[in-house]
Phi, psi and omega in degrees: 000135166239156199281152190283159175313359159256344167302321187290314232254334162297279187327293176326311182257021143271318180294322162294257196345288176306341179276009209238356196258149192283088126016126109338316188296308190286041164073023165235163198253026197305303172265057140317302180328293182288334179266057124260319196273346168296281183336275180271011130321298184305320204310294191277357181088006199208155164229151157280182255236307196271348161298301225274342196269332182269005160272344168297317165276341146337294186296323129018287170286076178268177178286359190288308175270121163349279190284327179317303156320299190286343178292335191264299208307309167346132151299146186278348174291317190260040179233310197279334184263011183273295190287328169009253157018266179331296189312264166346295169325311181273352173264349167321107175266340163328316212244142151310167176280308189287350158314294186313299183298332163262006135283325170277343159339281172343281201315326194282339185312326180297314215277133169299142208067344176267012194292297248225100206054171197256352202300291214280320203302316194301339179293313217258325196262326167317292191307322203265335166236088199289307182311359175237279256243184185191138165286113171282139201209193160255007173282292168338285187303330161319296194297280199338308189289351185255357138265042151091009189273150163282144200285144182288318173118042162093332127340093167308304176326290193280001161295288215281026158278311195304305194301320190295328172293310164311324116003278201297305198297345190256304183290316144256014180286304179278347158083355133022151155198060149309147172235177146000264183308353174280324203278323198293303147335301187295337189266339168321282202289000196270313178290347176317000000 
């Protein structure tokens, strides 16, 4: 069938529109995401709650945002071998935990969204070492100031010295073994 002449100038900027979206076949890694959580929907007939938080961050990631963009373009092979790294950097019991943290910091800086604060990095290094790190925000930093801590300033390192002192200081009032992620929390709900 062909189609009429306002129908052709549709097709036409439907057929351009799709030829401009990134492909896998044409080399981009842009819907890893969604054909890995497709890949197991088809598998298990279902996806869980860690399916449903990385199609969230898919849709998330439009072509609109900078970095977002360029973080899907990424191979997931260079995204994992990057935070590897980090991760390895950051289970290092040799480095202090704020040593750690502002070295794996560092590792994270190549990766898109981790250029700019501490907020995508500190998350990322949370998930891959939870017994050392904690997620920096700006609710953390809220709570610092309303017990009295000076804002670290954007510095993982000296965010996770606060933390580690609040550690000592929680643990030893209460006989306690806060870790990290206890301090981050409590600065969640502090900072709300």
């Amino acid at each position: 069938m062909i189609p009429a002449p306002g129908q052709r100038d549709l097709v036409a900027a439907l057929v351009d529109a799709r030829s401009r979206y990134p492909d896998i076949e044409g080399g981009s890694s842009y819907d890893e995401v969604l054909l890995e959580v497709q890949a197991r929907a088809e598998r298990d007939g279902s996806i869980g709650k860690a399916d449903i938080g990385a199609l969230m961050l898919w849709k998330r990631l439009n072509l609109s945002t900078a970095w977002t963009r360029e973080l899907n373009e990424w191979p997931d092979r260079k995204v994992r071998a990057v935070t590897g790294e980090a991760f390895e950097i950051a289970r290092d019991t040799n480095s202090t935990i704020p040593e750690a943290a502002g070295a794996a910091r560092s590792r994270l800086l190549e990766l898109p969204g981790c250029q700019h604060g501490a907020a995508v990095s500190s998350t990322l290094l949370t998930a891959g070492a939870q017994d050392r790190m904690a997620v920096y925000d700006r609710r953390a930093v809220a709570a610092l100031r309303v017990l009295g801590y000076a804002d670290p300033v954007g510095r993982y390192s000296r965010y996770m010295t606060t933390v580690c002192e609040l550690i000592e200081t929680v643990n030893a009032a209460t006989g306690a073994t806060w870790v990290p992620r206890d301090v981050d929390k409590a600065l969640l709900m502090g900072g709300s």
